[in-house]
Residue, then its C-alpha position, 0 to 999 in steps of 0.5 A: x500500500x502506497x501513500x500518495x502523500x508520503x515519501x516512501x524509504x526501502x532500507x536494506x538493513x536494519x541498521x540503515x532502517x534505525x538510521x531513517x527513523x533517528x534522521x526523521x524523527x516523528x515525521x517517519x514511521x516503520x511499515x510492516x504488513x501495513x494494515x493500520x496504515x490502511x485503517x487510518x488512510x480509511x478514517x481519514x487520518x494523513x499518514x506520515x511524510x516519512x514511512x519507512x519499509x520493512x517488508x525486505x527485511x529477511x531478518x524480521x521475518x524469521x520464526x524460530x526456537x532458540x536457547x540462550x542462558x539456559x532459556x528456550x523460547x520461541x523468536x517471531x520476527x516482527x515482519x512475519x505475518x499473523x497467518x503465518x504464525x497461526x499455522x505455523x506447527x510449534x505454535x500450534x502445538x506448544x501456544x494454542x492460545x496465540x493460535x486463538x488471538x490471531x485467529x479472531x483477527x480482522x478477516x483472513x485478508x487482514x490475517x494474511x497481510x498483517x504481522x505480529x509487530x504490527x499487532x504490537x504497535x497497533x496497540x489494541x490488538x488481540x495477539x498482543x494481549x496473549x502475548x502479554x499472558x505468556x509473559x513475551x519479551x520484546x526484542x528492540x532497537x532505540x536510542x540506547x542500542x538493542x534490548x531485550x524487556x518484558x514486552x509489558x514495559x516496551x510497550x509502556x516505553x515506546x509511548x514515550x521514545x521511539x524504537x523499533x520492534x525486532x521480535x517477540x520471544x515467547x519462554x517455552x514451555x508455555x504454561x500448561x493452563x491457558x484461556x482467551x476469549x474475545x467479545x465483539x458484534x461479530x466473531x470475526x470482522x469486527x473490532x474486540x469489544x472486550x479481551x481478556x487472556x490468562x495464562x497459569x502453571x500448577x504447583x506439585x501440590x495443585x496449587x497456582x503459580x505465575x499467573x497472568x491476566x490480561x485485558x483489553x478491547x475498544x479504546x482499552x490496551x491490553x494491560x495485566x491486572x495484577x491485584x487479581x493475579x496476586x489473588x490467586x497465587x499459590x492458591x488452590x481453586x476454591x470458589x471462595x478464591x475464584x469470586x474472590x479474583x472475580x471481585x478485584x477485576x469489578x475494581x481493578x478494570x477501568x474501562x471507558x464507555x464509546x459507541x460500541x459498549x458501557x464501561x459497566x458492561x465491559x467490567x461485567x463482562x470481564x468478571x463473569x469472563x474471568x470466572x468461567x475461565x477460572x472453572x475450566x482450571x478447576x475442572x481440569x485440575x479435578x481431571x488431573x488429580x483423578x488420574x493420578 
C-alpha cells in the first residue's frame, strides 16, 4: 500500500532502517504488513511524510526456537505475518492460545497481510494481549542500542521514545493452563469489544503459580491486572478464591464507555469472563488429580 502523500524509504538493513527513523524523527514511521496504515488512510487520518519499509527485511521475518542462558523460547520476527504464525506447527502445538488471538483477527485478508509487530504497535490488538499472558519479551532497537524487556514495559516505553520492534520471544514451555476469549458484534470482522487472556502453571501440590491476566478491547490496551493475579497465587481453586479474583477485576478494570459498549458492561463482562475461565482450571485440575 502506497501513500500518495508520503515519501516512501526501502532500507536494506536494519541498521540503515534505525538510521531513517533517528534522521526523521516523528515525521517517519516503520511499515510492516501495513494494515493500520490502511485503517487510518480509511478514517481519514494523513499518514506520515516519512514511512519507512520493512517488508525486505529477511531478518524480521524469521520464526524460530532458540536457547540462550539456559532459556528456550520461541523468536517471531516482527515482519512475519499473523497467518503465518497461526499455522505455523510449534505454535500450534506448544501456544494454542496465540493460535486463538490471531485467529479472531480482522478477516483472513487482514490475517494474511498483517504481522505480529504490527499487532504490537497497533496497540489494541488481540495477539498482543496473549502475548502479554505468556509473559513475551520484546526484542528492540532505540536510542540506547538493542534490548531485550518484558514486552509489558516496551510497550509502556515506546509511548514515550521511539524504537523499533525486532521480535517477540515467547519462554517455552508455555504454561500448561491457558484461556482467551474475545467479545465483539461479530466473531470475526469486527473490532474486540472486550479481551481478556490468562495464562497459569500448577504447583506439585495443585496449587497456582505465575499467573497472568490480561485485558483489553475498544479504546482499552491490553494491560495485566495484577491485584487479581496476586489473588490467586499459590492458591488452590476454591470458589471462595475464584469470586474472590472475580471481585478485584469489578475494581481493578477501568474501562471507558464509546459507541460500541458501557464501561459497566465491559467490567461485567470481564468478571463473569474471568470466572468461567477460572472453572475450566478447576475442572481440569479435578481431571488431573483423578488420574493420578
Amino acid at each position: 500500500m502506497a501513500a500518495a502523500n508520503s515519501t516512501i524509504l526501502n532500507p536494506k538493513t536494519i541498521e540503515e532502517a534505525w538510521q531513517m527513523k533517528e534522521k526523521y524523527g516523528p515525521s517517519a514511521a516503520f511499515m510492516m504488513g501495513g494494515t493500520t496504515f490502511q485503517l487510518q488512510r480509511e478514517k481519514g487520518i494523513p499518514l506520515p511524510p516519512y514511512i519507512i519499509m520493512l517488508q525486505a527485511l529477511q531478518e524480521l521475518q524469521t520464526l524460530q526456537r532458540q536457547a540462550a542462558d539456559g532459556e528456550d523460547f520461541l523468536s517471531i520476527g516482527a515482519n512475519v505475518p499473523l497467518r503465518y504464525c497461526m499455522d505455523h506447527p510449534i505454535i500450534k502445538a506448544h501456544i494454542p492460545m496465540l493460535c486463538s488471538a490471531i485467529g479472531v483477527v480482522g478477516s483472513p485478508a487482514i490475517r494474511n497481510q498483517g504481522t505480529i509487530g504490527g499487532n504490537i504497535g497497533y496497540r489494541k490488538g488481540d495477539a498482543a494481549a496473549s502475548l502479554l499472558a505468556l509473559d513475551a519479551r520484546a526484542r528492540f532497537i532505540d536510542e540506547d542500542g538493542e534490548q531485550v524487556l518484558p514486552l509489558e514495559q516496551y510497550m509502556e516505553q515506546e509511548q514515550k521514545k521511539a524504537a523499533m520492534l525486532l521480535a517477540v520471544q515467547i519462554p517455552l514451555p508455555a504454561p500448561v493452563l491457558d484461556f482467551f476469549e474475545k467479545v465483539g458484534s461479530r466473531e470475526t470482522f469486527s473490532p474486540s469489544i472486550l479481551t481478556v487472556a490468562a495464562s497459569a502453571d500448577w504447583t506439585r501440590t495443585g496449587r497456582l503459580k505465575r499467573v497472568r491476566i490480561v485485558i483489553g478491547g475498544g479504546d482499552y490496551p491490553p494491560e495485566r491486572m495484577p491485584a487479581a493475579e496476586a489473588c490467586l497465587e499459590n492458591q488452590t481453586l476454591t470458589n471462595g478464591a475464584a469470586a474472590k479474583a472475580c471481585e478485584i477485576i469489578l475494581e481493578e478494570y477501568t474501562p471507558v464507555s464509546d459507541v460500541f459498549a458501557g464501561a459497566g458492561y465491559r467490567r461485567m463482562a470481564a468478571g463473569m469472563i474471568l470466572e468461567s475461565a477460572l472453572e475450566a482450571w478447576k475442572e481440569e485440575e479435578m481431571s488431573r488429580a483423578a488420574e493420578k
